[in-house]
C-alpha positions as CSV (number, residue, x, y, z in Angstrom):
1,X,-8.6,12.4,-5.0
2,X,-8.8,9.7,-7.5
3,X,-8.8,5.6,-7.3
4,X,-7.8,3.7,-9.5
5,X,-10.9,1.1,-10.1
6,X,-9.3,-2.3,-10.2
7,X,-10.4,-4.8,-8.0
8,X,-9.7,-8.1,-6.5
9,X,-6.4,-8.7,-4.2
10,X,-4.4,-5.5,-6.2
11,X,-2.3,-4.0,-3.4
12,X,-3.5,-0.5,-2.7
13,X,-1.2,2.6,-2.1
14,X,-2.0,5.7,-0.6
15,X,0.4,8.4,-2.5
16,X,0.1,11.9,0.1
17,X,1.7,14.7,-1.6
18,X,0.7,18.3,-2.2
19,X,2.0,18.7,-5.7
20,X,-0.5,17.7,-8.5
21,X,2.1,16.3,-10.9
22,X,4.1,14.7,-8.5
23,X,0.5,13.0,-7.6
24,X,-0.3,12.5,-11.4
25,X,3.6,10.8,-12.8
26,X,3.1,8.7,-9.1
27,X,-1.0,7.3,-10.1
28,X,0.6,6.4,-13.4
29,X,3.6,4.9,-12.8
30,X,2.2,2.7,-9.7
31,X,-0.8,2.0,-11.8
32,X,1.4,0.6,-14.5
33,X,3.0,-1.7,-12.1
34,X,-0.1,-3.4,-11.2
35,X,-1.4,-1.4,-8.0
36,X,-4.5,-0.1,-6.8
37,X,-3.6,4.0,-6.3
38,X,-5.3,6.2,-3.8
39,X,-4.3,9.7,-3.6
40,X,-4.1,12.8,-1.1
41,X,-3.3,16.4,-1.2
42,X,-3.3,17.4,2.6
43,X,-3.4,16.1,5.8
44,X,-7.2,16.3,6.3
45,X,-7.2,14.2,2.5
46,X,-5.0,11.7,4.0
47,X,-6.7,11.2,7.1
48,X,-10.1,10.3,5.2
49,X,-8.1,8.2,2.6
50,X,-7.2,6.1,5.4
51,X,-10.4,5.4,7.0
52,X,-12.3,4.9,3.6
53,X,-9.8,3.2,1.6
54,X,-7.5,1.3,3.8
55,X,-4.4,1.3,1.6
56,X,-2.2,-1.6,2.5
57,X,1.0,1.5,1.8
58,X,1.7,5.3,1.7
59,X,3.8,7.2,0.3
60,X,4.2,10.4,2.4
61,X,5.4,13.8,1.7
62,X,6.2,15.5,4.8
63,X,5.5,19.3,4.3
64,X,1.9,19.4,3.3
65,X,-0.2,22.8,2.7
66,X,-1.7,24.7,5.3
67,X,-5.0,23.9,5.8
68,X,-6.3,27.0,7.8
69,X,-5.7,24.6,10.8
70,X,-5.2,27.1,14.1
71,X,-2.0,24.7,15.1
72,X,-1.0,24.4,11.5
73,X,-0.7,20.6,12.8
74,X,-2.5,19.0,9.5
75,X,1.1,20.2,7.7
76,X,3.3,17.9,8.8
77,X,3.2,14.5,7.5
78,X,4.7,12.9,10.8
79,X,1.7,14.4,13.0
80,X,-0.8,13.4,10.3
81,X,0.4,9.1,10.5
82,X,1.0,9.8,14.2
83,X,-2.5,10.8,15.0
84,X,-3.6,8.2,12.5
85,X,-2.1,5.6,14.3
86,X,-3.0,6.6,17.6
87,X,-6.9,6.5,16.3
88,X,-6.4,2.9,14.6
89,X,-7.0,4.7,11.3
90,X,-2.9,3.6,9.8
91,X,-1.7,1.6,13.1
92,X,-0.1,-1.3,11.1
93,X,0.2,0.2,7.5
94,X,3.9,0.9,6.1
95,X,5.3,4.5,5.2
96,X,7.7,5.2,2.8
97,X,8.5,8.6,2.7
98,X,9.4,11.0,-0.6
99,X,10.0,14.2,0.4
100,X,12.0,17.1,-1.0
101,X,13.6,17.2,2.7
102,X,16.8,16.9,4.0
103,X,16.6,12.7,5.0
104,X,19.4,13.5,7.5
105,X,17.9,16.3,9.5
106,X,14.4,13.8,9.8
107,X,16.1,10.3,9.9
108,X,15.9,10.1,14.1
109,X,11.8,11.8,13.9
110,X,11.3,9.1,10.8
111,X,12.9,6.1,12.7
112,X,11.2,7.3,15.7
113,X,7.9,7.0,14.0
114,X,8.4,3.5,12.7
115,X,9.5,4.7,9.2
116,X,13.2,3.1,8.0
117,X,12.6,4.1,4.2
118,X,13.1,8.1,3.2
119,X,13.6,8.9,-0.4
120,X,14.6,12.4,-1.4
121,X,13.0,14.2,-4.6
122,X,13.5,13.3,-7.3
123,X,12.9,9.7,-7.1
124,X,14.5,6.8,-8.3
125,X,11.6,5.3,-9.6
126,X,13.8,1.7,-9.6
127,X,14.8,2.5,-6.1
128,X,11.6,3.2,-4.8
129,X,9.7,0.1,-6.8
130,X,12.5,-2.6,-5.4
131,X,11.4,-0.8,-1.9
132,X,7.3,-1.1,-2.4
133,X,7.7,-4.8,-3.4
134,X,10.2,-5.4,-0.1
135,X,7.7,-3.2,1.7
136,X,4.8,-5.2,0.3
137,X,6.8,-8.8,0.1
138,X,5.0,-8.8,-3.0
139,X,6.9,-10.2,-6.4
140,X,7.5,-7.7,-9.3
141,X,4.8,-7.8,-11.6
142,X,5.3,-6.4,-15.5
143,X,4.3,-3.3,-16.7
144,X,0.8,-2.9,-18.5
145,X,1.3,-2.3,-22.0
């Protein structure tokens, strides 16, 4: 996991995905549009970014790597934010999901758990900045040079 070091009132975004370059293009490219990035690689990543980090967003793949978990639970992103809700650990932070799942076959489970936004990879990365800045109610801010 990496952080981005800025500090001050920077919105913070917890990016949860299980691919290293999806993780790397998403640091960047939210970096560059003025947040504060946190990133995971599993469930039991995510879980602790929460706690220490307190990210005001996450983005969330859904189908994350087994762990050696006996229930094989820690896989599956909506089980991760549920139990992270239920403990206080994510109970009033925003989810957008990207995941390289069917949005149809998980738009009931995803509106179920309080989630309304599901990209599909490969992002729009237009799309899913107009939906961070609604998410956030924050204003667009310019791209570092």
């Amino acid at each position: 996991m990496q952080t981005n070091p800025t500090s001050g009132s920077t919105k913070k975004i917890l990016v949860v995905d299980d691919n290293p370059v999806v993780l790397k293009a998403m640091y960047f490219f939210l970096r560059n549009h003025g947040y504060d990035v946190v990133m995971a690689e599993s469930g039991s990543d995510t879980l602790t970014s929460l706690r220490r980090d307190k990210p005001d967003l996450i983005l969330l793949d859904l189908d994350l790597p087994d762990t050696g978990n006996v229930s094989n639970a820690m896989r599956d992103g909506f089980i991760i934010m549920d139990w992270a809700r239920r403990t206080g650990a994510a109970e009033n932070i925003p989810v957008i999901i990207i995941s390289a799942l069917d949005p149809e076959e998980y738009k009931s489970r995803a509106l179920a758990a309080g989630i309304a936004i599901f990209f599909r990879k490969p992002v729009d990365n237009d799309k899913l900045l107009a939906a961070i800045h609604a998410t956030l109610h924050d204003a667009p801010v310019r791209p570092a040079a």
